[in-house]
PyMOL commands that place a pseudoatom at each C-alpha (Angstrom):
pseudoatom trace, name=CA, resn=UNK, resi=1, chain=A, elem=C, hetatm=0, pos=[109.369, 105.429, 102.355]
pseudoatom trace, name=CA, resn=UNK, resi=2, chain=A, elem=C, hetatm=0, pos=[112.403, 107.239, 104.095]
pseudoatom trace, name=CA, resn=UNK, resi=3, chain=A, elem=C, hetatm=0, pos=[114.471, 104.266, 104.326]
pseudoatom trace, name=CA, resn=UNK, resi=4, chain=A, elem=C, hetatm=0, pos=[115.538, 101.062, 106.324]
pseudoatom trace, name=CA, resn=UNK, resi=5, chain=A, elem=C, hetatm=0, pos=[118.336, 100.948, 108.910]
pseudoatom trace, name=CA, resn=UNK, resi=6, chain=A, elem=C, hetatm=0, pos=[120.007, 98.735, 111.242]
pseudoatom trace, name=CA, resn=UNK, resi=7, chain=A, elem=C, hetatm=0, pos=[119.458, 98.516, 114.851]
pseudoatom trace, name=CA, resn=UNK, resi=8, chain=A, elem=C, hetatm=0, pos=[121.122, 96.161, 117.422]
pseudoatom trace, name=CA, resn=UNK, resi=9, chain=A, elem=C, hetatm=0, pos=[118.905, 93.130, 116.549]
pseudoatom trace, name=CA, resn=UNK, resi=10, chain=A, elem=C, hetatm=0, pos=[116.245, 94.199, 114.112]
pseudoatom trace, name=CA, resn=UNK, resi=11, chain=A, elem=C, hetatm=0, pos=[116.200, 96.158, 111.071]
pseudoatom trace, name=CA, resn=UNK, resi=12, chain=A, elem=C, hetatm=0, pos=[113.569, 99.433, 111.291]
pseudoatom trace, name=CA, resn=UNK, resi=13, chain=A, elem=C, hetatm=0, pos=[111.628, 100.147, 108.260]
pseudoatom trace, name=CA, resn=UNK, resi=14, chain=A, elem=C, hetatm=0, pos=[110.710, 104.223, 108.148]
pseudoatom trace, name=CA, resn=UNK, resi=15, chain=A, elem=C, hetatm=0, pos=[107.396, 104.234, 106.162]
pseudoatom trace, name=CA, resn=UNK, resi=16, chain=A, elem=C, hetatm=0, pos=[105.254, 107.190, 104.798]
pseudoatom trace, name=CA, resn=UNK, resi=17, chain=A, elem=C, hetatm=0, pos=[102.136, 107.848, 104.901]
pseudoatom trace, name=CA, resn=UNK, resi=18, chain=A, elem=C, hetatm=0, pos=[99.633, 104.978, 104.743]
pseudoatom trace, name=CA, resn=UNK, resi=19, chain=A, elem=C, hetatm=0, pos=[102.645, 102.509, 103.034]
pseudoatom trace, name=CA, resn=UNK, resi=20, chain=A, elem=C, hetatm=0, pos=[102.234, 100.193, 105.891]
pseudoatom trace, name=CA, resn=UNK, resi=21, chain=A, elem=C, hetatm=0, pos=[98.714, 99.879, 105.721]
pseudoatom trace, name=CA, resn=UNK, resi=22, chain=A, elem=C, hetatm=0, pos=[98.881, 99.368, 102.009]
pseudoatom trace, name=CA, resn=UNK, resi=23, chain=A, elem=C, hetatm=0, pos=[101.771, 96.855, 102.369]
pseudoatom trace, name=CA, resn=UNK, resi=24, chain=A, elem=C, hetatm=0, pos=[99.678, 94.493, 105.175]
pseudoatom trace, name=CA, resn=UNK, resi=25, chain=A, elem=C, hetatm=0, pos=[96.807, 94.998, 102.920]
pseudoatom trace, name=CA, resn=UNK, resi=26, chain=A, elem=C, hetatm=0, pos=[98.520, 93.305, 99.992]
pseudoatom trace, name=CA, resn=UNK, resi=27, chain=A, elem=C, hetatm=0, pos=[100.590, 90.312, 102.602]
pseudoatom trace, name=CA, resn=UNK, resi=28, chain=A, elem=C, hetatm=0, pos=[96.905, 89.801, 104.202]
pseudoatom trace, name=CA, resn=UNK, resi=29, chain=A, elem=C, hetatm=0, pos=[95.425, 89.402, 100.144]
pseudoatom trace, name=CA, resn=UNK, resi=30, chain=A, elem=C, hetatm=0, pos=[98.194, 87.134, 99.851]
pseudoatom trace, name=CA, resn=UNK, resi=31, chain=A, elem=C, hetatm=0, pos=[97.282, 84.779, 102.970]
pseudoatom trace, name=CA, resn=UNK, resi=32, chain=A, elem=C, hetatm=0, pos=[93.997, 84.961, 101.821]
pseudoatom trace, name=CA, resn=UNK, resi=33, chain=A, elem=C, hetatm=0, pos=[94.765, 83.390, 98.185]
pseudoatom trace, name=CA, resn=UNK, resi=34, chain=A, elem=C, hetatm=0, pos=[97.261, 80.618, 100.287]
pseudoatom trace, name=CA, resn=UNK, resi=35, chain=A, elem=C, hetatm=0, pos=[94.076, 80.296, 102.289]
pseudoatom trace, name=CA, resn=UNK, resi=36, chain=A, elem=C, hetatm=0, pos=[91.820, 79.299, 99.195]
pseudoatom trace, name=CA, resn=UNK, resi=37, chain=A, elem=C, hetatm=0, pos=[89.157, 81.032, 100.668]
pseudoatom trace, name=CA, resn=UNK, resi=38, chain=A, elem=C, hetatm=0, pos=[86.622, 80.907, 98.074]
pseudoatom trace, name=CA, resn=UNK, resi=39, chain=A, elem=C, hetatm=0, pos=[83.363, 83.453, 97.437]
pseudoatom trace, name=CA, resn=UNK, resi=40, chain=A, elem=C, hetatm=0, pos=[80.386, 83.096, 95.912]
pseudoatom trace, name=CA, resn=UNK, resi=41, chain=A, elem=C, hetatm=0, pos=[78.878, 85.107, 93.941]
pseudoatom trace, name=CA, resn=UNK, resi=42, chain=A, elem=C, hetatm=0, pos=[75.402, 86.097, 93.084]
pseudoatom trace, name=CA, resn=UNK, resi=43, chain=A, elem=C, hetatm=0, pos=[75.227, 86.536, 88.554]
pseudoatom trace, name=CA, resn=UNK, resi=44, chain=A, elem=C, hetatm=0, pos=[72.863, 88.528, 87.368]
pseudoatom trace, name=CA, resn=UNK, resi=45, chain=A, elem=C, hetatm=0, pos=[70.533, 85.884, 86.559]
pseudoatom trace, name=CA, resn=UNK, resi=46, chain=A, elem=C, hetatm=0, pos=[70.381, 85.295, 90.043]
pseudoatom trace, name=CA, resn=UNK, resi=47, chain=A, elem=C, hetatm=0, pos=[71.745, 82.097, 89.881]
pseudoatom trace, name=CA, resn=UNK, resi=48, chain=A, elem=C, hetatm=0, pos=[75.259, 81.652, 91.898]
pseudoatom trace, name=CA, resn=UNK, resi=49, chain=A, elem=C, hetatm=0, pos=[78.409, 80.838, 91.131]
pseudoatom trace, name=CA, resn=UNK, resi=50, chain=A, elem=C, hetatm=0, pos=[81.832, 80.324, 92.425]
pseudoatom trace, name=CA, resn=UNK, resi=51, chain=A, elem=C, hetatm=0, pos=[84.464, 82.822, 91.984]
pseudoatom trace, name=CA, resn=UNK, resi=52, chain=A, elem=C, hetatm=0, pos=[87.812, 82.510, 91.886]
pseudoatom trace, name=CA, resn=UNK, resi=53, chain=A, elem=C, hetatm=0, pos=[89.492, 83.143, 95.778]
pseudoatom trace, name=CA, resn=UNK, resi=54, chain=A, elem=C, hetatm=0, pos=[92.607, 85.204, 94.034]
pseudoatom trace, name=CA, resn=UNK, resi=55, chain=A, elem=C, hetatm=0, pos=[92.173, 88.353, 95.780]
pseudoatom trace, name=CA, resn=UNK, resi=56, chain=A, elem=C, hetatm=0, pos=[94.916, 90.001, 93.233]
pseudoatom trace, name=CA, resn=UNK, resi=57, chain=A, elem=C, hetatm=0, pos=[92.549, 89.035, 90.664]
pseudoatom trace, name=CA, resn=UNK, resi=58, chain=A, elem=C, hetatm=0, pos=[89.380, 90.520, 92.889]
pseudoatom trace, name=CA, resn=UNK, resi=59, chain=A, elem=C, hetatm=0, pos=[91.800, 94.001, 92.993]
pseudoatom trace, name=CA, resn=UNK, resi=60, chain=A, elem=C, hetatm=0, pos=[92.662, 93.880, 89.074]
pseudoatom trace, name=CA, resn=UNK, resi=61, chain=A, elem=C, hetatm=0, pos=[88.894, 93.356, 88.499]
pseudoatom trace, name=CA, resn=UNK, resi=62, chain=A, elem=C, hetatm=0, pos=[88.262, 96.633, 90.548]
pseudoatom trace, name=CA, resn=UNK, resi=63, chain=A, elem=C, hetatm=0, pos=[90.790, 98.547, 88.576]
pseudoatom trace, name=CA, resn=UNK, resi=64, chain=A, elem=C, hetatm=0, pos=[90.567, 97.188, 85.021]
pseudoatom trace, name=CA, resn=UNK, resi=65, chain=A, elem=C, hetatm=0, pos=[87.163, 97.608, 83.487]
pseudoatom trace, name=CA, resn=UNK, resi=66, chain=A, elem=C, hetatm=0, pos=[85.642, 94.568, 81.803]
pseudoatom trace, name=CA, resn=UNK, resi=67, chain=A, elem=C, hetatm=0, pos=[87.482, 92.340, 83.790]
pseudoatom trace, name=CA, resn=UNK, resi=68, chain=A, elem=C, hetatm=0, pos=[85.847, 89.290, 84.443]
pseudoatom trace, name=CA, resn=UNK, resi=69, chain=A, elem=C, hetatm=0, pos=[86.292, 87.680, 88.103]
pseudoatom trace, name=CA, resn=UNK, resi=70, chain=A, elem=C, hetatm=0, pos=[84.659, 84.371, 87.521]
pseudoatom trace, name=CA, resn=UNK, resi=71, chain=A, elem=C, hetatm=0, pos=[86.661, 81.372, 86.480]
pseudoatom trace, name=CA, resn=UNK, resi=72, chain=A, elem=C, hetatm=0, pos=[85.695, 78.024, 85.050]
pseudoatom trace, name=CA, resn=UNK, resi=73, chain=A, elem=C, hetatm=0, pos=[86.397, 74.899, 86.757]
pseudoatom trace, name=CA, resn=UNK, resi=74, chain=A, elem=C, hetatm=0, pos=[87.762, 75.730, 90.364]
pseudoatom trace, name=CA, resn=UNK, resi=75, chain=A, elem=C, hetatm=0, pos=[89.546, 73.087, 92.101]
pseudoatom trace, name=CA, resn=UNK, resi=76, chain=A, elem=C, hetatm=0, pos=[87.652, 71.603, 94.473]
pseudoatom trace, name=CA, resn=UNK, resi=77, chain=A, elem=C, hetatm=0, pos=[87.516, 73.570, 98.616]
pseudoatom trace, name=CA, resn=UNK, resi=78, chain=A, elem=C, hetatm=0, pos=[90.888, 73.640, 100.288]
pseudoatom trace, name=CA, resn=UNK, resi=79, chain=A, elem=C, hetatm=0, pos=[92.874, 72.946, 97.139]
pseudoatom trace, name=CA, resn=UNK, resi=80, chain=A, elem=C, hetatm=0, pos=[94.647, 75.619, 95.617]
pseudoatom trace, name=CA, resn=UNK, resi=81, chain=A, elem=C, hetatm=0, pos=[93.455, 76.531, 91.481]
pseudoatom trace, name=CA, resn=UNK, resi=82, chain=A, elem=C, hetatm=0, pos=[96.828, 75.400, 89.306]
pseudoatom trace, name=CA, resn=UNK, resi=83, chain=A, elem=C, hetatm=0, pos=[95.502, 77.500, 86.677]
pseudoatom trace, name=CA, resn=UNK, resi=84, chain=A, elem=C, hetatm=0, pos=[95.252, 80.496, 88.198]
pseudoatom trace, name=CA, resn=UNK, resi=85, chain=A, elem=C, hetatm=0, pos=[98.665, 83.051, 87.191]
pseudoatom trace, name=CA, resn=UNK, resi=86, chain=A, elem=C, hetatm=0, pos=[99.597, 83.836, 90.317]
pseudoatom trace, name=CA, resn=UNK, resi=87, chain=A, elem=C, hetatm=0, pos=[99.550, 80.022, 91.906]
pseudoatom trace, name=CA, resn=UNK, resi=88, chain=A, elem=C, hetatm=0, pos=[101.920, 78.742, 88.969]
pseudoatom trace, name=CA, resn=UNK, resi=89, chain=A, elem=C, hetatm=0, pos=[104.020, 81.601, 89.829]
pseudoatom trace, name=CA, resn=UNK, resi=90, chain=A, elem=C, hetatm=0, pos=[104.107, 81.218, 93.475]
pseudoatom trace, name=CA, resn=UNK, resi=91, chain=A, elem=C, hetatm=0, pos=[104.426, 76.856, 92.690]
pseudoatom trace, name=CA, resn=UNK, resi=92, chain=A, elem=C, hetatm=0, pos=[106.144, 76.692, 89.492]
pseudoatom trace, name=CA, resn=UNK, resi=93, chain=A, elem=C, hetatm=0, pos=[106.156, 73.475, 87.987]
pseudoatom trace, name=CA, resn=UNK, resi=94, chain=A, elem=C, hetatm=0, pos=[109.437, 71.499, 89.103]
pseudoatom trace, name=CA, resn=UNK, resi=95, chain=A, elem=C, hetatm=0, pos=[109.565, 69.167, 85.982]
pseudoatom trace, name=CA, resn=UNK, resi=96, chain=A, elem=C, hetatm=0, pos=[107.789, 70.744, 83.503]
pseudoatom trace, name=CA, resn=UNK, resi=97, chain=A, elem=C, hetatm=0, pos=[108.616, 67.696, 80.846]
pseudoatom trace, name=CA, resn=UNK, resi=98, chain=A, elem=C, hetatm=0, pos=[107.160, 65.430, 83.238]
pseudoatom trace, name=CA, resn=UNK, resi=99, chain=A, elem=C, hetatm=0, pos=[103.382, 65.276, 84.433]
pseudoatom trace, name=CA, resn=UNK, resi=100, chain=A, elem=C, hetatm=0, pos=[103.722, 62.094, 86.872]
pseudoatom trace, name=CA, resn=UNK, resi=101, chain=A, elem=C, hetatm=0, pos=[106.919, 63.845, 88.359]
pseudoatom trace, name=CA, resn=UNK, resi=102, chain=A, elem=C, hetatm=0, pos=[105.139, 67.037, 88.949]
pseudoatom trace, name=CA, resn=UNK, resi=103, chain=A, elem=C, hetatm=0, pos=[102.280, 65.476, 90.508]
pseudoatom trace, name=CA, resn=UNK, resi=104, chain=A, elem=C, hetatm=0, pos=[104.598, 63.801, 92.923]
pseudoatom trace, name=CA, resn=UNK, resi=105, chain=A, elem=C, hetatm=0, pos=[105.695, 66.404, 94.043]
pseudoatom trace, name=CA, resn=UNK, resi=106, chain=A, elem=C, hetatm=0, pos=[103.110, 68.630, 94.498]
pseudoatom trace, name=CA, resn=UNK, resi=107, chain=A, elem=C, hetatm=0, pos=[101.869, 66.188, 96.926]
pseudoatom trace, name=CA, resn=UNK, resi=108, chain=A, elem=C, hetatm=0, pos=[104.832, 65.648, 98.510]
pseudoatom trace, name=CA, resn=UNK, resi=109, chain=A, elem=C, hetatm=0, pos=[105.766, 69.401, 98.929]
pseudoatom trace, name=CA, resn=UNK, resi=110, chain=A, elem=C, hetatm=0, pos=[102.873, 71.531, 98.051]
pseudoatom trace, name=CA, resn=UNK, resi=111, chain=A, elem=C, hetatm=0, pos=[101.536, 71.855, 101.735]
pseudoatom trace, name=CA, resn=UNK, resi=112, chain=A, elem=C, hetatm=0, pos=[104.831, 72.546, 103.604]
pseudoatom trace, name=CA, resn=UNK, resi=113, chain=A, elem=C, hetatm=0, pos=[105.465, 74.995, 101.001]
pseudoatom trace, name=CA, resn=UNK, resi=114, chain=A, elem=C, hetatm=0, pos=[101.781, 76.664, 101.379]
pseudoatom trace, name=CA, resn=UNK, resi=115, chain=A, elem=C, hetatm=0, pos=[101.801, 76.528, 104.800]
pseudoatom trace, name=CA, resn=UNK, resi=116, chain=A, elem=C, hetatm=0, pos=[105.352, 78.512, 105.377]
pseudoatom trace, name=CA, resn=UNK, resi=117, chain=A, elem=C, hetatm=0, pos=[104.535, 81.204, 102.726]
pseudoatom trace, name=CA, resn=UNK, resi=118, chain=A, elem=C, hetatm=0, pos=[101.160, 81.479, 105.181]
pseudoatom trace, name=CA, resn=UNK, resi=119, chain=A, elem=C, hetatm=0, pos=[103.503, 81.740, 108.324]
pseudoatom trace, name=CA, resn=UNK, resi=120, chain=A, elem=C, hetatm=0, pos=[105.854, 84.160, 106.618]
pseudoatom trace, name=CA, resn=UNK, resi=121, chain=A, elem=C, hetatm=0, pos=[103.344, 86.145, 105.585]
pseudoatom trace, name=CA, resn=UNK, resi=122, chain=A, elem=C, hetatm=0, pos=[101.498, 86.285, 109.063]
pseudoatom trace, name=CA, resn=UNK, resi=123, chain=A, elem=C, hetatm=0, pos=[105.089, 87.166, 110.552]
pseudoatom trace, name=CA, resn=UNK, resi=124, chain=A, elem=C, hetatm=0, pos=[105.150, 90.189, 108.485]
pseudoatom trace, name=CA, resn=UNK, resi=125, chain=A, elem=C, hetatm=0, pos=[101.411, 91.377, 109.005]
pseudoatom trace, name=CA, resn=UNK, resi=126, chain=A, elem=C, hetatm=0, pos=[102.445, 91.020, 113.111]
pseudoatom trace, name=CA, resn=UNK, resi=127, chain=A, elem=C, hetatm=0, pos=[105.695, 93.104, 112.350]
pseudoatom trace, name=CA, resn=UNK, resi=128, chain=A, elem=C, hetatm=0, pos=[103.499, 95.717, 110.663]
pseudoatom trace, name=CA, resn=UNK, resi=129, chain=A, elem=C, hetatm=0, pos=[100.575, 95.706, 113.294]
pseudoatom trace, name=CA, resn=UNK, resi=130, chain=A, elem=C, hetatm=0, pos=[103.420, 97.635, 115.394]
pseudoatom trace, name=CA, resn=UNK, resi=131, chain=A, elem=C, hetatm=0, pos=[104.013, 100.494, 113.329]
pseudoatom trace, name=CA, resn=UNK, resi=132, chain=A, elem=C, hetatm=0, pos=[104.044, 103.187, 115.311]
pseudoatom trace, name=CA, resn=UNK, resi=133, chain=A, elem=C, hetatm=0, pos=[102.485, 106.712, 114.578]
pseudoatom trace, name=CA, resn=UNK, resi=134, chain=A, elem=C, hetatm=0, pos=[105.347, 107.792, 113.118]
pseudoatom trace, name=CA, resn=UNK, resi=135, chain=A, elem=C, hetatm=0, pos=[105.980, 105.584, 110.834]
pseudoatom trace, name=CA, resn=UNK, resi=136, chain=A, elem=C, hetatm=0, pos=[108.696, 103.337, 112.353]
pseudoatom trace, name=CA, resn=UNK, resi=137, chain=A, elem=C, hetatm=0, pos=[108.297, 99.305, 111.519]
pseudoatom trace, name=CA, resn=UNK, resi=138, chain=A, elem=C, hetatm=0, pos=[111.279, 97.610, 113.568]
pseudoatom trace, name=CA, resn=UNK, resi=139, chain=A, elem=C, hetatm=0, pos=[111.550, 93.919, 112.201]
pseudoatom trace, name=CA, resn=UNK, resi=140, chain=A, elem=C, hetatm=0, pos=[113.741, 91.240, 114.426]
pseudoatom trace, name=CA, resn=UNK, resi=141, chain=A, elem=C, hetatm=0, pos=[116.536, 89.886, 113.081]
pseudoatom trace, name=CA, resn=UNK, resi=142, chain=A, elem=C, hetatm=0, pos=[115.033, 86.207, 112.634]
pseudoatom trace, name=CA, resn=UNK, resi=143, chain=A, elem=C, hetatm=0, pos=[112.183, 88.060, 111.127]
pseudoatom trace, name=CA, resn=UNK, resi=144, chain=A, elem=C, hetatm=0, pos=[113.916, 89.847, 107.942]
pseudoatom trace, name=CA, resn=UNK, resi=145, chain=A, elem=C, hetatm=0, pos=[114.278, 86.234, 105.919]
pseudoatom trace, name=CA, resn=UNK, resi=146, chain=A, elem=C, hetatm=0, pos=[110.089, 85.645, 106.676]
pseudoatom trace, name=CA, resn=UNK, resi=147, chain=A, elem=C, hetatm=0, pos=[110.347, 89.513, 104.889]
pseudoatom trace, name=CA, resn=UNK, resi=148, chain=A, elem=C, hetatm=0, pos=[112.360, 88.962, 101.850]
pseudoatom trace, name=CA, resn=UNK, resi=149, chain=A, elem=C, hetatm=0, pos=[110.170, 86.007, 100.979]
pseudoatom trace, name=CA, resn=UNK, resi=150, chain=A, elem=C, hetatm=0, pos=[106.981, 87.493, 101.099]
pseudoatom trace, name=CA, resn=UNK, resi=151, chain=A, elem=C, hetatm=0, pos=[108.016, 90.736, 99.578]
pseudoatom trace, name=CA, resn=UNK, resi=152, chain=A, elem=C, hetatm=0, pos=[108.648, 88.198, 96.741]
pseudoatom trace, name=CA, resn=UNK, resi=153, chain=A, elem=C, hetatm=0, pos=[105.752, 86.515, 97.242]
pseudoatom trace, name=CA, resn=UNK, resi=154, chain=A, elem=C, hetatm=0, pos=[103.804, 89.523, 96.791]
pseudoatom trace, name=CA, resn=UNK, resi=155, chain=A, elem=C, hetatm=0, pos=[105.600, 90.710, 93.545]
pseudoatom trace, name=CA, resn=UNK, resi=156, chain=A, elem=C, hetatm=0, pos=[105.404, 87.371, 92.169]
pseudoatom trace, name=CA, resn=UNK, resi=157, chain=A, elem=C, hetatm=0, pos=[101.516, 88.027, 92.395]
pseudoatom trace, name=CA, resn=UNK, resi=158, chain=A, elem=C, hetatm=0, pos=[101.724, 91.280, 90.990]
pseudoatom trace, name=CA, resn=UNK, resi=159, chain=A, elem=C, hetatm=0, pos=[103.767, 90.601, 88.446]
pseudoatom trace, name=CA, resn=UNK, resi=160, chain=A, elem=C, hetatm=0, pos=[101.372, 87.808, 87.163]
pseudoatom trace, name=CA, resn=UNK, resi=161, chain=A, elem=C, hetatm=0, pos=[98.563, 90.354, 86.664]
pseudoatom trace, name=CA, resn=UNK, resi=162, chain=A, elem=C, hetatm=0, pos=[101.118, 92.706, 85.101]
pseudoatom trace, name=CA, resn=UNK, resi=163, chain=A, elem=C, hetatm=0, pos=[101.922, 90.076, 82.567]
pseudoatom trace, name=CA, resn=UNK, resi=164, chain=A, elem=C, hetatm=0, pos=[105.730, 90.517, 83.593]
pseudoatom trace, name=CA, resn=UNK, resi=165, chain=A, elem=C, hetatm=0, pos=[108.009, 87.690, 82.744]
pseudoatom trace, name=CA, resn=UNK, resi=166, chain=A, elem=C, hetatm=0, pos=[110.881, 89.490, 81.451]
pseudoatom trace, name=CA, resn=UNK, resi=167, chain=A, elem=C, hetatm=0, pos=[112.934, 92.777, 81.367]
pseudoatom trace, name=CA, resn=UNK, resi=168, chain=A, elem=C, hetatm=0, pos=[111.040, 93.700, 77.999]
pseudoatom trace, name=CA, resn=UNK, resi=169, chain=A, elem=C, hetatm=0, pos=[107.428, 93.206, 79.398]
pseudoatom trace, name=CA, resn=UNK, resi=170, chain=A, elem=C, hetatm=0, pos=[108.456, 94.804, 82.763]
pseudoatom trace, name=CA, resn=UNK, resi=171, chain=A, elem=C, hetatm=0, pos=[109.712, 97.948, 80.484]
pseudoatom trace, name=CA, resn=UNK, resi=172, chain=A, elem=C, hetatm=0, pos=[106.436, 97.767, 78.964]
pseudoatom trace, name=CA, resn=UNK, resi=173, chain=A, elem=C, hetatm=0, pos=[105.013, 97.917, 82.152]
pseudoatom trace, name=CA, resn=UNK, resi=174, chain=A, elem=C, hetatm=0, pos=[106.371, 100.731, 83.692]
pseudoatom trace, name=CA, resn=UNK, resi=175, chain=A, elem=C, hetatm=0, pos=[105.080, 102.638, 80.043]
pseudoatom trace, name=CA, resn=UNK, resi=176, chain=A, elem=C, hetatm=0, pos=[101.776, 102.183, 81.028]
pseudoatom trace, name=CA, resn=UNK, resi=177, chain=A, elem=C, hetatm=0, pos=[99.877, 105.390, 81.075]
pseudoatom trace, name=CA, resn=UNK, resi=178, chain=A, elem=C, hetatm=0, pos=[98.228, 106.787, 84.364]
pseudoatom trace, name=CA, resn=UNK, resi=179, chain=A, elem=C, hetatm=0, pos=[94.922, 106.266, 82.565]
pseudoatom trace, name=CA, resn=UNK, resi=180, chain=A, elem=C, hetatm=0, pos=[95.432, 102.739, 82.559]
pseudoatom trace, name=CA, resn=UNK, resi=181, chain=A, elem=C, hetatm=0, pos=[94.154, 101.618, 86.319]
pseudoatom trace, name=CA, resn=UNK, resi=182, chain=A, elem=C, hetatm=0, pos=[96.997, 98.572, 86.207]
pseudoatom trace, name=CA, resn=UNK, resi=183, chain=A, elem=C, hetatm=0, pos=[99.484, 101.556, 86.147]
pseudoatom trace, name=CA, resn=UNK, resi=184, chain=A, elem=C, hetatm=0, pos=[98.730, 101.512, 89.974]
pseudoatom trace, name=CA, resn=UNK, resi=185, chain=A, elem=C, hetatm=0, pos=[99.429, 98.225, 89.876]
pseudoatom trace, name=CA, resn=UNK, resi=186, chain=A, elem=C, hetatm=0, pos=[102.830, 98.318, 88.428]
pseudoatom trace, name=CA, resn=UNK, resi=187, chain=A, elem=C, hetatm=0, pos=[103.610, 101.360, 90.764]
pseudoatom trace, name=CA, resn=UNK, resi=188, chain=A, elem=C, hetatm=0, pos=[103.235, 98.566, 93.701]
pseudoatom trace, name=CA, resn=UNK, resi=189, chain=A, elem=C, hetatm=0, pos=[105.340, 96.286, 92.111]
pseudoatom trace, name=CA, resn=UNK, resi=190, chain=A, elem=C, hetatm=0, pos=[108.425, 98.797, 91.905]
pseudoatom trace, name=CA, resn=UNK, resi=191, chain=A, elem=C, hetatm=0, pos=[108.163, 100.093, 95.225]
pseudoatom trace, name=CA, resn=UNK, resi=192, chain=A, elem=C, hetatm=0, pos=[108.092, 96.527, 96.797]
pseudoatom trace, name=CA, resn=UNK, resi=193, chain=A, elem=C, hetatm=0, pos=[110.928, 95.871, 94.763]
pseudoatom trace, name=CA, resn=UNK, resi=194, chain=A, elem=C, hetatm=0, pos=[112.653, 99.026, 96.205]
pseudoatom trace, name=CA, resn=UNK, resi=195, chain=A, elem=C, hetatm=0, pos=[111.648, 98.078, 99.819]
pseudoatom trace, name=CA, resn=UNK, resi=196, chain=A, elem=C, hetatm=0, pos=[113.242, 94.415, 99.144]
pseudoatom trace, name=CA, resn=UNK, resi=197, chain=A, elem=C, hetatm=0, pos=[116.348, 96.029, 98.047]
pseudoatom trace, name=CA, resn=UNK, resi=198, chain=A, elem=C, hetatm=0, pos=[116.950, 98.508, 101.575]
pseudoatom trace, name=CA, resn=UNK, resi=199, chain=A, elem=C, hetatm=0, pos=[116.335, 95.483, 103.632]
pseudoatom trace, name=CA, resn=UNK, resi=200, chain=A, elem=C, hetatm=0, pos=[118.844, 93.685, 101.874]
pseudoatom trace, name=CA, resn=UNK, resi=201, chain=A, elem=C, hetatm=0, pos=[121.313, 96.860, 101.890]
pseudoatom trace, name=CA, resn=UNK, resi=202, chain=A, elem=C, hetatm=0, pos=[120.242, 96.932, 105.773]
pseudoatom trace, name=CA, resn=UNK, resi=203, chain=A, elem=C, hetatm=0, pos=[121.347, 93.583, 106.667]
for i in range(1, 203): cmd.bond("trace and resi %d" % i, "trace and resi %d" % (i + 1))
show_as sticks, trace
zoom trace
């Protein structure tokens, strides 16, 4: 990336090569796991099974060899799987000591929160749509907040299949060798982090 800068109005993004491709892949993998759209799967005994929707888990599974896809116990269609990493991270538990509490409000909250990380996220794959040949991404003004919070979104994901929860395991992270395919991974994760940071210096 070659930087972010203001302009009267919007912000404009100057990507590389193929960044903002790679960037709407990962917000459109992320409305697709708010979207709890589910495969199935054929084993191979033939018989089917579901697998989990998490399409950060599908990549990881492409990457990491002997990674295993399937999941036990899904939630049932249209609700999201609370066991799944990358859902507790994007819907962390608001009272932890308290199961009744949390219920409440997950049901309460859980869809107004779902469906504005979707909208957010489909703000952001519009934005990028209109990248032009050269690389320029201008984002409105009212847009750049929508931007922040799916850039977190997305490293919130990322960071769940990288195991990071802390400065420690993020160091750790960044030591993994290029032979390891989650290297990739955490090579995402650090330049979405950078990308969060020029939009904020842009503002």
């Amino acid at each position: 990336m070659k930087g972010v800068e203001p302009d009267e109005g919007f912000i404009t993004i100057h990507f590389d090569t193929d960044e903002a491709g790679l960037l709407a892949g990962m917000v459109d993998q992320l409305a697709e796991l708010l979207t709890d759209e589910d495969l199935i799967a054929t084993s191979a005994t033939g018989a089917h099974e579901q697998v989990s929707g998490d399409p950060f888990a599908r990549w990881e599974a492409e990457f990491v060899q002997d990674a295993e896809p399937t999941v036990e116990n899904l939630e049932q269609a249209g609700e999201l799987d609370e066991m799944d990493p990358v859902i507790k991270r994007l819907f962390p538990d608001a009272y932890p000591d308290d199961p009744a509490a949390s219920h409440d409000f997950r049901r309460f909250t859980h869809a107004q929160q779902r469906s504005q990380k979707v909208a957010d996220a489909n703000l952001v794959i519009h934005d990028l749509q209109r990248t032009d040949r050269r690389g320029r991404c201008r984002v409105p003004a009212d847009h750049v907040t929508p931007w922040l919070k799916t850039l977190t979104n997305v490293r919130l994901a990322l960071a769940a299949r990288l195991d990071i929860t802390d400065e420690v395991s993020a160091d750790e992270a960044a030591q993994l060798p290029e032979s390891d395919p989650r290297s990739w991974m955490y090579e995402v994760y650090a330049w979405t982090g950078w990308l969060q940071e020029c939009v904020i210096e842009a503002l």
